[in-house]
N, C-alpha and C positions, 0 to 999 in steps of 0.2 A: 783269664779274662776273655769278652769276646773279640778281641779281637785276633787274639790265636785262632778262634774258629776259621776266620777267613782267611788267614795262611795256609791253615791245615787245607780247607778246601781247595784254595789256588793250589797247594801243591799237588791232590789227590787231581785235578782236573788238565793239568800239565803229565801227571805221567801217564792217566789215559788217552789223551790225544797225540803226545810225541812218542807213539810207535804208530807207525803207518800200517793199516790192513787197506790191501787194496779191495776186501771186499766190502767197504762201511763205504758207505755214498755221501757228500757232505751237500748235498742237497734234496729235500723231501718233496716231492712233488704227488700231486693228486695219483698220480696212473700206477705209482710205485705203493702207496698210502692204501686204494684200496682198488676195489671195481662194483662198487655202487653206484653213489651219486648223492652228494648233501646240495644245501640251501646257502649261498654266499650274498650275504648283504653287500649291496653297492651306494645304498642313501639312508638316510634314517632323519629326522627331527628329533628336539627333544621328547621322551618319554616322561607323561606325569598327567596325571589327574589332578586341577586343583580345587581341593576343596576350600578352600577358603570364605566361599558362598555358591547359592544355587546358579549366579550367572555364569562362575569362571570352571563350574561345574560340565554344564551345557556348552561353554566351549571349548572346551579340550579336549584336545586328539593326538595321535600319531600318527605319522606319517612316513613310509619308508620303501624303496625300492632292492627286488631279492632278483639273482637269476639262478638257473641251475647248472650244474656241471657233474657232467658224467662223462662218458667215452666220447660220444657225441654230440657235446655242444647241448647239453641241452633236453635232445630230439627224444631222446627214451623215457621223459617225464610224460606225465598223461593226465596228471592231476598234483595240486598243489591244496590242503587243509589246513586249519587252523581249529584248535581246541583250547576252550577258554577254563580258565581255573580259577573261581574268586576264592581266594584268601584272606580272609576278614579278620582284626584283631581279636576276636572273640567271637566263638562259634565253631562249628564244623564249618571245611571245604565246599563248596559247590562244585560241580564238572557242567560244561554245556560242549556235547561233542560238535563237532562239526557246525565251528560257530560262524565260520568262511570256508569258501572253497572255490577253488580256480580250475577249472579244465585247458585242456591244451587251449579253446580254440581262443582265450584270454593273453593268451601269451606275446609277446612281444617279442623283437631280438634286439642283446644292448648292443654295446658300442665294440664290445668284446666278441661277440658272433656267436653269446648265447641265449639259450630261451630265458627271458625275464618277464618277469611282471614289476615295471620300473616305478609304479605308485600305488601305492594300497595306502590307503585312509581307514583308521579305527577309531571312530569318535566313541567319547566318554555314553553320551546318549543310547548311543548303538549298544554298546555293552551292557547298560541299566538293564534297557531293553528285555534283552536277553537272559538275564537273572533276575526279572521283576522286581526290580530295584528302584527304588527314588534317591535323592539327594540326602534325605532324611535318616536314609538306611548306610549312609556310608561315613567312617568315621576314618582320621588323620591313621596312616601306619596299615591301610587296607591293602592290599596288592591283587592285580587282577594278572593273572599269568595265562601266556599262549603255549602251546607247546607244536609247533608247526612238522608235517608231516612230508614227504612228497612218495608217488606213485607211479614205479618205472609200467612199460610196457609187456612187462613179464609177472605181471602182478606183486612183484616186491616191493615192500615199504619201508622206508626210511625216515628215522627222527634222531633225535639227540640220543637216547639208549640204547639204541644200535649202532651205532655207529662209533669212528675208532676215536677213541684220545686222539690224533692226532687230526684227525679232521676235523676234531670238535676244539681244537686250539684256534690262539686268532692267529698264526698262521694262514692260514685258511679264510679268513673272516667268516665265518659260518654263522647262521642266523636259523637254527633250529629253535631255539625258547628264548623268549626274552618277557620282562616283566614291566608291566604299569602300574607304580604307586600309585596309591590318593595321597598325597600332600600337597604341601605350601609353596610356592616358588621360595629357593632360599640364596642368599648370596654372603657367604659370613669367610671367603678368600681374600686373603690380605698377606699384610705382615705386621706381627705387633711384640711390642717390647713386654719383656720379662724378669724380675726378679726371681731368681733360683736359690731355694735354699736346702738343709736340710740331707744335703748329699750322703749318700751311704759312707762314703769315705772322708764325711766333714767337711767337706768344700760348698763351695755356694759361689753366685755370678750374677751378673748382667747379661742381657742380650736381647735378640731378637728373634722370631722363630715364624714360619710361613703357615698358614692355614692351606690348605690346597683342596680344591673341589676331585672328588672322586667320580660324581654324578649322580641323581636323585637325591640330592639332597645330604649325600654322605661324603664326610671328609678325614682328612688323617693331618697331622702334625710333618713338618719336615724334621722333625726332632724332637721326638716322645721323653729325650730324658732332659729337655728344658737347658743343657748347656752343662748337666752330669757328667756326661761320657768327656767331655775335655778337659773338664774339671779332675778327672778319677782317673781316667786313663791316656791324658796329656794329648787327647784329638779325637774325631771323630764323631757323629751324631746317631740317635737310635733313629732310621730314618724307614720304619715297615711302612708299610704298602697295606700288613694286615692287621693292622692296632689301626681303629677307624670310631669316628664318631655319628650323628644321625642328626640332622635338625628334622624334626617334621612338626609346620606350622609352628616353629619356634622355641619348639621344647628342645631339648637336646640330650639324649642318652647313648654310652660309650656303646659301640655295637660291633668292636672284634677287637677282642684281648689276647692274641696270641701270635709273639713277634714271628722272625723268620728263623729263630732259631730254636723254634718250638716252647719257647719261655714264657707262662700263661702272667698278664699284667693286670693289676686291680687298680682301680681308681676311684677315688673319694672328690667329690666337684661341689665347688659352691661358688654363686655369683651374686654379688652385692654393688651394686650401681657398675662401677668402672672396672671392677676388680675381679676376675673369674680364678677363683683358687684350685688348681688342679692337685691334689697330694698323690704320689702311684708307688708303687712296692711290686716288684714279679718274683718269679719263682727263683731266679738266676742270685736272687740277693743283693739286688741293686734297690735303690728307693732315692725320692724324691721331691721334693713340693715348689710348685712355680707358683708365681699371682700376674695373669697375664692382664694388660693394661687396654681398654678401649679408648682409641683414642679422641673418640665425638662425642663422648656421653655416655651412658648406661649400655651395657651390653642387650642389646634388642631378643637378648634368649633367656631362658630357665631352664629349670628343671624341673 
């Protein structure tokens, strides 16, 4: 069952770390990581385009402050890019290269002693703009992606593909690409009661289980097997991070079916006024069916 996996892990992570080499470093820092220089976010607002209408259209933006960090605080940057990528739900890509750009003499210093640039503003406008786009042209589930550059003083360039896994971890907070959806503002976090039935193992329950906001509009369950796994395996909840769902403008479809134990999950969903029936089955041979409860009325989503 799974939960021998995480014994087995705990134990395989206990016998590599109780021998000591004194030549493993247990702290990763920039200088040891690499000798480049990436992009560290220090501010950000929400990310989202809402389409909802042409007004909330026109006013939405981003807003977010980056500095840079190299040897020198900064000083080996010369140029800071931004390259937009619309990703439409239907359609080819669009590219618009160099759809911003920052020279040193834009630069600031934070509060940290490096070069930043502490607010950049990207309004939805600006972006249409830019891919001669109207309102008209844009539909729930679009994504408009940056993929940000910078430019040391030896002419070397840096983005998110060059650079190491390790600096592109949030360790680091690093702010190479990030994405702006077109959708709805959504707010569907809570905690709501559950019938569970149907258990792989014959069992069925009562309970409660959390929604949790992941951001843009995408969320995950704090417990994918609805009250199974303590039912089957006397504790414990299916609690991934990668089994996620998607409200956009209301609609709602399942958008990462594959837990942390590489075990791909399927889901069957139906909501009828109060009542959202989630049935799931995965590869591991587990199955399930909840009927989760709203509790002010109709469930404000579909499918």
């Amino acid at each position: 069952m799974k939960f021998n996996r995480i014994y087995i892990a705990a134990l395989s992570l206990l016998l590599v770390f109780g021998c000591a080499d004194e030549n493993l470093e247990p702290i990763l820092t920039f200088d040891n990581a690499g000798k480049g220089a990436y992009i560290k976010l220090i501010s950000q607002s929400s990310k989202l385009i809402n389409v909802l209408n042409e007004s909330t259209v026109n006013s939405s933006s981003y807003t977010y402050g980056v500095e840079f960090i190299d040897l020198e605080n900064g000083n080996l940057v010369t140029e800071y890019k931004l390259d937009l990528i619309f990703k439409p739900v239907t359609g080819p890509s669009v590219t618009i290269s160099n759809f911003r750009t920052f020279d040193a003499s834009e630069f600031t210093e934070s509060e940290n002693g490096n070069k930043a640039i502490e607010e950049i503003t990207i309004t939805a406008p600006e972006i249409l703009t830019a891919l001669n786009l109207s309102f008209a042209d844009l539909s729930p589930g679009d994504q408009f992606s940056f993929k940000g550059y910078i430019t040391l003083i030896d002419n070397r360039v840096f983005g998110y593909d060059n650079s190491s896994a390790a600096v592109r971890g949030t360790a680091f907070g690093s702010h190479f690409d990030f994405t702006i959806p077109a959708s709805c503002p959504s707010d569907l976090a809570g905690t709501f009661s559950y019938t569970g039935t149907d258990f792989w193992c014959g069992g069925s329950g009562n309970g409660s289980v959390d929604i949790i906001a992941m951001g843009g509009g995408v969320y995950r369950f704090s417990d994918w097997s609805f009250g199974a796994y303590g039912s089957c395996y006397g504790g414990g909840e299916a609690n991934s991070t990668s089994l996620t769902f998607t409200d956009v403008c209301n609609t709602i479809r399942f958008s990462g079916f594959v837990d942390a134990y590489g075990d791909t999950w399927t889901f069957t969903s139906t909501i009828v006024a109060d009542e959202w029936t989630i049935a799931w089955v995965n590869t591991y041979g587990e199955s399930g069916k909840a009927i989760l409860k709203y509790p002010s009325g109709p469930w404000p989503i579909s499918f």
